[in-house]
N, C-alpha and C positions, 0 to 999 in steps of 0.2 A: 422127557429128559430134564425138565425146568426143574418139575416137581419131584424127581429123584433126586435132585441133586440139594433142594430147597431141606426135604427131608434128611439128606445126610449133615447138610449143615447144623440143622436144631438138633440132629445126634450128637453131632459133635461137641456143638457146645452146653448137651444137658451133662456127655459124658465129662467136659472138661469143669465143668462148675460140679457136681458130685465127686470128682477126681480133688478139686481143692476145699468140699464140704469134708470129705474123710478126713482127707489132712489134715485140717484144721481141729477135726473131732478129735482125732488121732493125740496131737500134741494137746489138747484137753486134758483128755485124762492121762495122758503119762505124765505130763507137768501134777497134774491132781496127786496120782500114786507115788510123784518120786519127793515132791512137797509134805504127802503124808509120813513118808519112813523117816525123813529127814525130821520133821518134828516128834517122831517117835523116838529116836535115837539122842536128839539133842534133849528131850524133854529131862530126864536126871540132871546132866550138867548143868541147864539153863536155870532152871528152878532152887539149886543151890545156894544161888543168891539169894534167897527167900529168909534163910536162919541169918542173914548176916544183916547183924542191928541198924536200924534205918538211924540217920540223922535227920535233925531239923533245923532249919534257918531259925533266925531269931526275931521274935514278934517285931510287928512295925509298930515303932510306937511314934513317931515323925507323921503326922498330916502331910503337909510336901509330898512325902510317897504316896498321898490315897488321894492325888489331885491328876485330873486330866493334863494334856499337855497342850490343850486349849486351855483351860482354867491357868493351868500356869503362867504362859505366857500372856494372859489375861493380868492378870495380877503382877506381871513381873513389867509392863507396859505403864500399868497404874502406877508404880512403884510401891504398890501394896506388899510385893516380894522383892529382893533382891537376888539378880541372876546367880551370884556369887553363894549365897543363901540355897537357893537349889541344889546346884553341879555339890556344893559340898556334904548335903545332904545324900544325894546317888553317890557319892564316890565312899561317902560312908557304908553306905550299904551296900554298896559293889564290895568292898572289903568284907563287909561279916556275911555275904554269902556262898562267897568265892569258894571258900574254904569248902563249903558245903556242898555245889554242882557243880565245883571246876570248870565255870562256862569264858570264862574272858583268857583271849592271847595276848594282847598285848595293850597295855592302856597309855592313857597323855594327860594322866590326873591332872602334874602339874600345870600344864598348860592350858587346860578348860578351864581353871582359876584365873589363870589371865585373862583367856578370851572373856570369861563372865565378868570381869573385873573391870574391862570393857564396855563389857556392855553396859555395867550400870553405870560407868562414865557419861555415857552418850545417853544414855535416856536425863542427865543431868543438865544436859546442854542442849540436845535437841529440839525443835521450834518445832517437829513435823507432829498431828495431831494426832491423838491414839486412834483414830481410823485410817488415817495414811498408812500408821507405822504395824496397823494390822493387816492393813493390804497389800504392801509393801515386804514383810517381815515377821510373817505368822506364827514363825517357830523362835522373834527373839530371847536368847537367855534361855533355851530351851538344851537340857540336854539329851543328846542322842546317841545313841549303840549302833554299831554296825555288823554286819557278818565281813567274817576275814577274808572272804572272796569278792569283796568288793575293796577298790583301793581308796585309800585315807593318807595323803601324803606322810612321809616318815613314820609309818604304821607298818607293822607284818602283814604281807600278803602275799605267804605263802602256801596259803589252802591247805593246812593238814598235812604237807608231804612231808617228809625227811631227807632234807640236803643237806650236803658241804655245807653251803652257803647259802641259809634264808633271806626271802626276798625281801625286802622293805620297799614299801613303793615310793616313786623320786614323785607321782603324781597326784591328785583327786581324781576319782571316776567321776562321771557325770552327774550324776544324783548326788555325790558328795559336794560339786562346787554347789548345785540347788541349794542347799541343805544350808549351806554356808550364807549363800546370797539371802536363806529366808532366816539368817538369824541362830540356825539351830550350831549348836556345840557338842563335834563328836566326842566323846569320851572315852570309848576303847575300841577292840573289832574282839571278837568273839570268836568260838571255837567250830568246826567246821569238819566234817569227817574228812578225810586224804581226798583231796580232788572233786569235792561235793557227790562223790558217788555211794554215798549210802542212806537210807533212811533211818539211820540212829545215827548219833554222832560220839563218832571215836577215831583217835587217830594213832601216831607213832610217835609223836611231840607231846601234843598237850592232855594226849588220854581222853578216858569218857569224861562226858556232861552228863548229870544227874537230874533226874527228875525232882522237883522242889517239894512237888506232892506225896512223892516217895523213893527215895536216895538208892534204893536197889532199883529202881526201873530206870528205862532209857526216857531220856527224854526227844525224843525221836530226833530228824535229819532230813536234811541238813544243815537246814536252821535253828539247830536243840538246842546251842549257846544262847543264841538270843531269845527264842519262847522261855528257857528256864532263865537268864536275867527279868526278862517281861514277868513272868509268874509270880519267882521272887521278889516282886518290887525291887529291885536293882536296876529298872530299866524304865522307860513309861513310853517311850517310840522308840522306832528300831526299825533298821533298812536292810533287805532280806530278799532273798532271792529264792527261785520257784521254775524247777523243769519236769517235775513229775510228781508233786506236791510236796515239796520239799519247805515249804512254808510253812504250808496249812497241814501239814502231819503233826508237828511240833508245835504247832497252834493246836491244834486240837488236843495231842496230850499233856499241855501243859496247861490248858484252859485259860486262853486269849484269842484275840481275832487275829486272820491270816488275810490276806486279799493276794490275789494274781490277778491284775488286773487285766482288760482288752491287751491284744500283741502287739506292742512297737509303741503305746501311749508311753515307755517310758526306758531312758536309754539303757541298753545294757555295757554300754561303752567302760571298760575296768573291770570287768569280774574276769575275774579266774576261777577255773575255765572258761573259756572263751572257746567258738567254732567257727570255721569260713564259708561252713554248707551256707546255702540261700536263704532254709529251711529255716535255720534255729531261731530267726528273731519271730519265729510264730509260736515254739514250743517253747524257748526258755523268757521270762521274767525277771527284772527286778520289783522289787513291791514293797509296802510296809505292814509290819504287825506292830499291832497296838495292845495296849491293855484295857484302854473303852473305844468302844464306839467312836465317839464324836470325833476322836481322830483322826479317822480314816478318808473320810473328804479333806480335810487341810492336807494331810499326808502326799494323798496321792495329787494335790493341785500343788503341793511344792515339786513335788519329784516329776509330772511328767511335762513332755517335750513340748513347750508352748508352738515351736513350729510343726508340731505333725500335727497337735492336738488342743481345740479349744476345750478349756477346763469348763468354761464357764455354766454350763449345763449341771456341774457337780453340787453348784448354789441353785438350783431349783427346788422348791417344795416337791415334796413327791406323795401323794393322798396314797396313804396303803388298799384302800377300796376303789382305786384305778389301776390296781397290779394284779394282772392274773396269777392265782398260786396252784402250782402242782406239785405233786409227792413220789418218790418210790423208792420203797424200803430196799431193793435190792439190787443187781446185775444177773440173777439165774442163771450165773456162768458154775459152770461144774469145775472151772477151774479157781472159783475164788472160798473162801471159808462163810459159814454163816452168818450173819448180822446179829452183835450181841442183843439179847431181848432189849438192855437196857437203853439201849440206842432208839431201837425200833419205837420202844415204848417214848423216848424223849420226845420223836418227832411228832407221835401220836398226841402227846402232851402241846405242839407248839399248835398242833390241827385244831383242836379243842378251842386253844386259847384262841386262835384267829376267828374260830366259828362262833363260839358263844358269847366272847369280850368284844370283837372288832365286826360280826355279821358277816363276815369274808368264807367263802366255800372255796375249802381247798380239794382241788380235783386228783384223786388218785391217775398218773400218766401211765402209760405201758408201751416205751421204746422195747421192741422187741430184741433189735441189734445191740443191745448192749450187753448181749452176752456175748459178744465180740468183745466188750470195750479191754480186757488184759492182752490178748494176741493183738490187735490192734496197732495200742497205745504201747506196748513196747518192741513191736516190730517196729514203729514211724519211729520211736527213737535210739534204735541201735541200727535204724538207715542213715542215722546223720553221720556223715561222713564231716572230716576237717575238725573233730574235735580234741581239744587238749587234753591230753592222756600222758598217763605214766611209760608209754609203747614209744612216745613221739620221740624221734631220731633227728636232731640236731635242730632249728626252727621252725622244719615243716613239719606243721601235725599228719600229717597225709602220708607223709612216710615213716614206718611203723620200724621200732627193732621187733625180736622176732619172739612172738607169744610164747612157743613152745620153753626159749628157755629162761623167759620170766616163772614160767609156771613150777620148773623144775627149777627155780632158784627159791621159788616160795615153800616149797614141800621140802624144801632142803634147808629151810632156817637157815636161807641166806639172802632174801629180800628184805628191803628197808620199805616194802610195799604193805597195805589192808588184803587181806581179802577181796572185796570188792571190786577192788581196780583192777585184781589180776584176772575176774572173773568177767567182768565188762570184755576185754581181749578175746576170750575166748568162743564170750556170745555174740562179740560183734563178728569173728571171724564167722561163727556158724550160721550167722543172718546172710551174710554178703553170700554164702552158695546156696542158698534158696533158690529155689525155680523161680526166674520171671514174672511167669506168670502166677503162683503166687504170692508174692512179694504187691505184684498188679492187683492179686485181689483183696486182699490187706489193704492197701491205699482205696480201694472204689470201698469197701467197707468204715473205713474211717469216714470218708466222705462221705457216705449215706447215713451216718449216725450224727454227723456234723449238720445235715439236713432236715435230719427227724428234728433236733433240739431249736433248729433254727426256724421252721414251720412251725413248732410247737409253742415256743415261745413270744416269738412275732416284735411288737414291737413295745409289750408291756407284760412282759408273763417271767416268772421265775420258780426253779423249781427246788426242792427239798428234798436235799439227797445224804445217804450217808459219808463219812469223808472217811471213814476206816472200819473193818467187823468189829475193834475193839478196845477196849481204853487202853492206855500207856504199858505193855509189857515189859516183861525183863532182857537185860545185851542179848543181843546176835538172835531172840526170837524172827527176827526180822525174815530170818534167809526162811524160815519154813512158813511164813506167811507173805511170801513176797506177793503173790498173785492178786494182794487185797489192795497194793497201792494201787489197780488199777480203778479205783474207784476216784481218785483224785488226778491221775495222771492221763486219762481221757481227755480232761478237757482241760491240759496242755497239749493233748493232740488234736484234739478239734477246736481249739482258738475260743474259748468263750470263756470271761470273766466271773470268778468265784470268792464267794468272802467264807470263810471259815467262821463257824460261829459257835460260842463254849453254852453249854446250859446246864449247867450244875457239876454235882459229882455223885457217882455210882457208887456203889453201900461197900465199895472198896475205899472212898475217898479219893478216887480218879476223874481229871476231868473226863466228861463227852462232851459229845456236841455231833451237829452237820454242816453240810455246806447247803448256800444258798447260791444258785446258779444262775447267770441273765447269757442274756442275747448281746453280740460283738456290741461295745459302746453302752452298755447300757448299766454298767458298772453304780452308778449310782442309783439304780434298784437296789440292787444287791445291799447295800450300804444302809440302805434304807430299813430293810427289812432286818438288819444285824443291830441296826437302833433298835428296833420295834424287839426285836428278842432280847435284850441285853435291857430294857424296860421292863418285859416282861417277867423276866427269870432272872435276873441277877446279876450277867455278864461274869466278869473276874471274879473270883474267891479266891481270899490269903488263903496257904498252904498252912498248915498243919504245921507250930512253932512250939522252938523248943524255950520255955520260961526261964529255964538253970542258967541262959546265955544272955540274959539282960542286965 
């Protein structure tokens, strides 16, 4: 009887694990076949854009702009620079770019002139020594950008949406008072798709953001404002935020560094949206993208949370021949697109350099689950319940008005809504009647992918992965290639720290790049080896300027 019954149990549950293997196969490939007509279909329209004459920023002819924002604040400490001297240099060129990638909502020109005006007051008067006042004060006279979903007192933060009545924040977020305590001067907040729910950025207010590289492409999302300020030197740091690479996509094609750091190293306290699941301060980020390197350690030692988190480990030397390196080209999901040669080829390029220049063997990895990582990483994020949405009925996000007829108020060219967000409603309705069980198995699979990287990696290893199948596209390509952000949005679902890294441009004149991956905490690998790349290959490249505008 034991063993009859032992036997029917291991039926049971081979039949119930091939019962959630189908399904899973299942939405595979119909995601695959309904991704492929849909970019068959849109392929005419989207490409259209292609005959319509590209614009160009205008060359940088200001050093200022071609200066780190260590070096700056280096210099502006020395009083080798005047802070006033900077802010007015970016706000110059915040003006002649604008025109061109429509990336800034709303700016406080005149008032970063004062704060700077300030500042070089007090470096006049000040006793404290320029080592105090670097430890102390890393970003003094420093100008900084922000994305509009983080609040900047008397700034718009209203995320893209279309009200009556846009919001202006009466507050600073968290990382904004940082930013302030270490000296830095916000000077505008940037544009933002409707509710950071897309991976390009467009909205109903401020319209698309342009790519710098190339004026008819996207400059991806959610953070396209600020990657396309940072590109077009209009920008040199920037505070930015990251729930499914919503950073490091826009870092990528606009070829600059992205960082999501470790979960909860840094508050997310002021963004909008905002959620009250338990969950999200694992999945979502705030972070900085930079235009070098060397920023990326001061950045993230200003912004994160001295009580959750000692920084001090981010000033350790890091020998690149005590980091284990691994690689893989791909995810072998049937639901995602192929990995451009050129990509594949870049990384094959970074393997080289590490092998032959530095003596370092980078080991080809083979997580096999991460042909999981799209059903995954965005089942775990349309589980988050309590998020801020265009559905939310009166304060509580949790209680929804009613999807069906936002959807018919969209198809009727009678919503003030994107796309996206009406689309969010409908997927998150279709997640919530999933079966249990698997819903259960989607979660044990996230976690065992979360464990493969995390045995893998250990307590000195990082791996080299791609961060998209492909450089910078043209608007709305996004919806027929959504499957590919789960190359980035995995690990916002399994909690491990990523830098975004640019290496060069593809014989279109598009940035690439990959990400470099560490283990919880170990962020300062990562950082490490985005030096070492950004040494090796070049980091930033000006965009492609137009001369007639000088």
């Amino acid at each position: 009887m034991e063993l009859a019954l032992s036997l029917l149990t291991l039926l049971y549950a081979d039949l119930r694990f091939n019962y959630e293997e189908i399904l899973d196969a299942f939405f595979k490939r119909l995601i695959r076949v309904l991704l492929l007509i849909l970019g068959f279909l849109m392929y005419p329209f989207v490409h259209l854009r292609a005959f319509k004459k590209q614009k160009k920023c205008p060359p940088i002819n200001n050093e200022i702009l071609l200066l780190s924002a260590t070096e700056l604040a280096r210099r502006i400490r020395r009083k080798e620079l005047s802070s006033e001297q900077v802010v007015m240099s970016y706000i110059k060129r915040c003006k002649e770019v604008n025109v061109i990638i429509n990336a800034i909502v709303d700016e406080r020109f005149d008032d970063a002139i004062v704060d700077a005006r300030k500042v070089d007051k007090f470096l006049l008067t000040t006793i404290k020594s320029e080592i105090e006042l670097n430890n102390e004060m890393p970003l003094l006279g420093v100008p900084v950008t922000v994305k509009e979903s983080i609040a900047v007192k008397g700034m718009s933060h209203s995320s893209g949406l279309k009200i009556k009545n846009p919001i202006i924040s009466d507050f600073d977020s968290d990382v904004i008072l940082r930013v302030k305590k270490a000296g830095g001067i916000p000077l505008l907040v940037s544009n933002t798709p409707e509710m950071c729910m897309c991976w390009e950025t467009y909205n109903n207010v401020t319209g698309t953001t342009w790519n710098p590289y190339n004026t008819n492409k996207t400059a991806g999302g959610s953070s396209g404002g600020e990657a396309a300020l940072l590109a077009s030197a209009a920008s040199v740091v920037s505070i930015s935020s990251d729930i499914g690479g919503s950073a490091r996509l826009p870092a990528l094609f606009c070829g600059v560094f992205g960082h999501k750091p470790t979960p909860e190293y840094i508050s997310t306290h002021g963004h909008m949206p905002t959620c009250d699941d338990s969950s999200w301060s694992s999945f979502f980020s705030i972070g900085p993208m930079v235009r070098y390197s060397e920023d990326l350690t001061m950045m993230l030692k200003v912004l994160c949370q001295s009580d959750k988190f000692d920084a001090s480990h981010l000033d350790q030397k890091v020998e690149l021949s005590d980091i284990k390196f691994y690689y893989m080209e791909s995810d072998k999901s049937p639901s995602t697109n192929t990995v451009d040669i050129e990509i594949i080829n870049g990384i094959q390029r970074f393997i080289k350099h590490m092998e032959s220049a530095r003596g370092i063997k980078v080991q080809k990895a083979d997580i096999k689950e991460m042909k999981y990582a799209f059903e995954t990483s965005s089942s775990m994020l349309l589980q988050l319940n309590g998020v801020d949405t265009i559905y939310k009925k009166g304060s509580n996000p949790r209680e929804w008005k009613s999807v069906f007829l936002e959807v018919i108020k969209y198809i009727s060219f009678m919503s003030p809504h994107t796309f996206p967000n009406i689309a969010y409603g409908v997927l998150k309705k279709f997640v919530d009647t999933l079966p249990d069980g698997y819903n259960k198995w989607i979660n044990d699979k996230n976690n065992l992918i979360k464990k493969r990287f995390q045995d893998l990696l250990g307590e000195n290893g990082v791996l080299i992965y791609p961060g998209f199948t492909t450089a910078a596209h043209y608007p709305y390509e996004i919806y027929s290639k959504v499957a590919d952000v789960s190359y980035m949005m995995i690990f916002n679902s399994i909690g491990l720290p990523v830098t975004q890294c640019p290496l060069g441009l593809n014989k279109d004149g598009l940035p690439i790049g990959f990400q470099v991956v560490g283990n919880v905490g170990k962020d300062h690998l990562t950082i490490a080896v985005a030096r070492e790349i950004e040494r090796a290959f070049g980091g930033w490249q000006e965009p492609p300027s137009d001369l007639k505008t000088v």
